[in-house]
N, C-alpha and C positions, 0 to 999 in steps of 0.2 A: 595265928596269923589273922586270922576273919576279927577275933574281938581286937587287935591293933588295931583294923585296918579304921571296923565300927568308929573307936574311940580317936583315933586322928581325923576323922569326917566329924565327930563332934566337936573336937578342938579349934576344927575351921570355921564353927558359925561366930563366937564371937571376933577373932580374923577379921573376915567378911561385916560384922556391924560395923566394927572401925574404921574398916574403909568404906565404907558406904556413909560415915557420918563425916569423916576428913573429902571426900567427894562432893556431898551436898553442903558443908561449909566452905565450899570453893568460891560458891556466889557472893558468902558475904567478907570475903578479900579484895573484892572489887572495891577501887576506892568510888567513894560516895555513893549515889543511892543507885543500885543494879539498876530497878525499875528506870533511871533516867540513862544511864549507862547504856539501855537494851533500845531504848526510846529515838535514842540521838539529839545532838544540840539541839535542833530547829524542833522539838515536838513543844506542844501544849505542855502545861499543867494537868489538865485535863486529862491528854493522852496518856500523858505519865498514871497519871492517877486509875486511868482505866487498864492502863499496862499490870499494872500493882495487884489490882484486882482479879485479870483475867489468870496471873500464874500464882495466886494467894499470897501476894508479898504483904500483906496487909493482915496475916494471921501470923499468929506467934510461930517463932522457927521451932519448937515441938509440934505442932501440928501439921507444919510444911515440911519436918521429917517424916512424920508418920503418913500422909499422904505421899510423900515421896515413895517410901518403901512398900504405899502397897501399890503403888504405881509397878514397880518392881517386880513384884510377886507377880502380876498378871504379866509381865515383859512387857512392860511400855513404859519406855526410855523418855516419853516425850518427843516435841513435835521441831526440828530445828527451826532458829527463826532467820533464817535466811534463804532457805527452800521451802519450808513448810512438810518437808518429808518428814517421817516417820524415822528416828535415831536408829530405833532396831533395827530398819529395814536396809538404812543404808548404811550399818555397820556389821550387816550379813555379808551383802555385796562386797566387801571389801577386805573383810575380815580373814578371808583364807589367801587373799594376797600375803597379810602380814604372818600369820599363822606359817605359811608357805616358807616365806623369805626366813624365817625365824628358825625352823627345822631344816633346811636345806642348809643352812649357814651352821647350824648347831653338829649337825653331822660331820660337815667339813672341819671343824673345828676339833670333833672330840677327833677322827681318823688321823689328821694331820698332828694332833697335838700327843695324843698316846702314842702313836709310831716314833716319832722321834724323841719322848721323852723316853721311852724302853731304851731306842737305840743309845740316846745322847747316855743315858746310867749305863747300861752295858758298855759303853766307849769313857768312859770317865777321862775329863783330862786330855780326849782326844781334838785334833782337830773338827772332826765334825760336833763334839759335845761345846765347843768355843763357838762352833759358827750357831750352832742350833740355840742357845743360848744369846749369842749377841743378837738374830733374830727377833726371840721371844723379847725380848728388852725392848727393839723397834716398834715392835706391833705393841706393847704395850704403851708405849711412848706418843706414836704417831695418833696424829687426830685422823677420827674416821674419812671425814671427808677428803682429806688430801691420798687416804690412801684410794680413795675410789676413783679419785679427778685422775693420779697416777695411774691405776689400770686402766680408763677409759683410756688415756692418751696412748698407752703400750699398745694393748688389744684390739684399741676400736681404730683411733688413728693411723698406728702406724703400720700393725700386720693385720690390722681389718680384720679380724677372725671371727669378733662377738657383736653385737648389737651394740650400740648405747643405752637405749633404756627403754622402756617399756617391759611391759610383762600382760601374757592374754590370760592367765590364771589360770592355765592348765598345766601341773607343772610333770604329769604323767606322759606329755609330749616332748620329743625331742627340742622341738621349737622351743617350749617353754623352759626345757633346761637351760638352753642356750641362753634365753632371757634373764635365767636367774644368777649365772657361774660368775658376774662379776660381780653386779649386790650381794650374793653369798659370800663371797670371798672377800670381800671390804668389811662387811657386817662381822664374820668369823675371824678374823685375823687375829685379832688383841686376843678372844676368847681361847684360839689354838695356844696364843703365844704364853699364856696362862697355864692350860690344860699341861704343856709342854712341863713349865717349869714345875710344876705340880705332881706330874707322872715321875719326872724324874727324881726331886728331891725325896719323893715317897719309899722309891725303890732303893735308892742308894740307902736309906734307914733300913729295909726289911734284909736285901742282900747279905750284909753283914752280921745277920742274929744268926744264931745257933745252928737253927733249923735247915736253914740255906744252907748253913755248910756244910753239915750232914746230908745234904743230900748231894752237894760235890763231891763230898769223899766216897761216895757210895759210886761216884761213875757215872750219877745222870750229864745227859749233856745241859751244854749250858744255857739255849734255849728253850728248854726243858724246866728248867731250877727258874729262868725269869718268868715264862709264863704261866707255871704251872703251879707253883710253889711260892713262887715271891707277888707275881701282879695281883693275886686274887686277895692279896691282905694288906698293897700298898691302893686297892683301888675306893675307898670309903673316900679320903679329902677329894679324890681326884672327882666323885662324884659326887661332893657338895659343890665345886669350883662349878662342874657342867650346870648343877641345877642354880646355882645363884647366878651364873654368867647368863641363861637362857633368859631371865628377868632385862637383864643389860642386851639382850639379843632385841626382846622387845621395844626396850627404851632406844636402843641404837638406831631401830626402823624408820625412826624422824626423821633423823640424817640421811639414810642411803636412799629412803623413797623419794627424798625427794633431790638428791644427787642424781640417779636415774631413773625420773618422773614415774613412779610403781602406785598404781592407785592402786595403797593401802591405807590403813587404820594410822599410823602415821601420818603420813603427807596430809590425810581428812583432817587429824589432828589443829595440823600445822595453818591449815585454811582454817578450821574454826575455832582457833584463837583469834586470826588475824580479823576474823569478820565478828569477834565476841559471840559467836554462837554457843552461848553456855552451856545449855543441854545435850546439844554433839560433843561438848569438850567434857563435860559429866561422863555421857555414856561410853564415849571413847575411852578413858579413862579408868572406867566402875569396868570393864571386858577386860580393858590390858592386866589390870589390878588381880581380876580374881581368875585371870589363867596364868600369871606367874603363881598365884597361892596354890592352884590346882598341881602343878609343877614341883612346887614343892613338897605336898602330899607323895608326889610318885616319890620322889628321893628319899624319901623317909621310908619310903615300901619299899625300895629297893636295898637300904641300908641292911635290912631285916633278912631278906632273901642272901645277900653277901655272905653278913658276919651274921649266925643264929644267935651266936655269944653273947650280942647286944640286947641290953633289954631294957625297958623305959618305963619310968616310973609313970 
């Protein structure tokens, strides 16, 4: 297990070069020349020219990579040019918003979505495996926003129960919970309706081998044979869905932070595109980047702890 774990933490440095070099050629997708792009219409030539200079546009881009990344290595993201803050700083601050919204959604999602794909496979054909089903189809269907706009109007409008938005970024508070149960539930919807259709299709394959039904004829009961016998060998797909879906948890966060205004890593996003603040949109971007890769390190660990059977060349 240890030399796995070693040898997938070396598979993720080159990972992390690529995104780190598709990141820093973000700047040169800007049309025309960044340095006047950063400048604005009304600057000099001059300014331009000194702009160019002061962020080394005027050295070749291997060497504006290789300063970029040792920028990096020491943690300095760079300095935003629309505050003048420190990228790291203000994507600490903000960071466990999204982190937060991310795993709080992620949870609702696998509970909601494993529970009723058991159920929906144990009821095959039933009415609840038709509702549970037409559901999952919805939530994959529906754009996130309209499902958030529709639970503020439910919840906040009309039986007042929950907040509209905000979040104080304590999510260990009752308060805080409250602040997050509908961002979480708009963000996790599509990922349950996934999880859902995933647990079940899994099971309904494993139910029907051999083994399963040897152990019905032996007399276990039947919650018994699904959770004991059948989920532990239908749960591998169902745990790459979770860990690829948590990358789309993070990408999701654009949308619902800023449906219910959550200063997070998102919404910061979403302002420094709109203000061209490239290095906020860099470092914004190089965090989300290598904590979905991080994520999918666990999945790959966790694969191993499931099935021993598996083994990787």
């Amino acid at each position: 297990m240890h030399k796995y774990i070693i040898r997938r933490v070396l598979q993720l440095i080159p990972v992390l070069l690529g995104v780190s070099i598709v990141i820093f050629l973000m700047i040169y997708l800007i049309p025309g020349d960044a340095a006047e792009v950063i400048a604005g219409p009304t600057a000099t030539m001059q300014e331009v020219a000194n702009i160019r200079v002061k962020l080394g546009l005027d050295q070749p881009p291997y060497i504006q990579y290789l300063r970029y990344m040792g920028r990096i290595f020491k943690g300095d993201l760079g300095y935003s040019f629309q505050t003048g803050q420190a990228v790291s700083e203000a994507i600490k601050g903000r960071y466990i918003n999204t982190l937060s919204l991310a795993v709080f959604s992620a949870c609702i999602a696998i509970v909601i979505g494993i529970v009723s794909g058991i159920i929906a496979a144990a009821n095959q054909n039933s009415w609840f495996d038709r509702l549970t089903m037409s559901v999952a189809t919805l939530g994959i269907s529906a754009p996130t926003f309209w499902i958030g706009l529709m639970l503020i109007v439910i919840f906040c409008v009309k039986l007042q129960l929950l907040p509209v938005a905000g979040f104080n970024g304590k999510i260990w508070t009752t308060e805080g919970i409250r602040q997050l149960i509908l961002p979480a539930l708009t963000l996790g919807f599509s990922s349950a309706a996934m999880i859902a259709r995933m647990t079940r299709s899994s099971l309904l394959e494993i139910i029907h081998q051999d083994y399963v039904q040897t152990a019905r004829a032996k007399g276990v009961r039947e919650i018994v044979v699904l959770l004991k016998h059948a989920f532990k060998n239908a749960l591998i797909p169902v745990v790459t869905i979770i860990g690829v879906d948590f990358g789309a948890l993070l990408g999701g966060a654009v949308v619902v932070e800023s449906v219910f205004a959550i200063n997070g890593l998102g919404r910061m996003m979403v302002q420094a595109i709109g203000a061209r603040d490239f290095p906020m949109v860099q470092g914004t971007v190089l965090v989300v980047a290598t904590t979905f890769v991080l994520v999918n390190l666990l999945v790959d660990i966790i694969y191993s702890v499931i099935d021993p059977r598996i083994t990787y060349s």
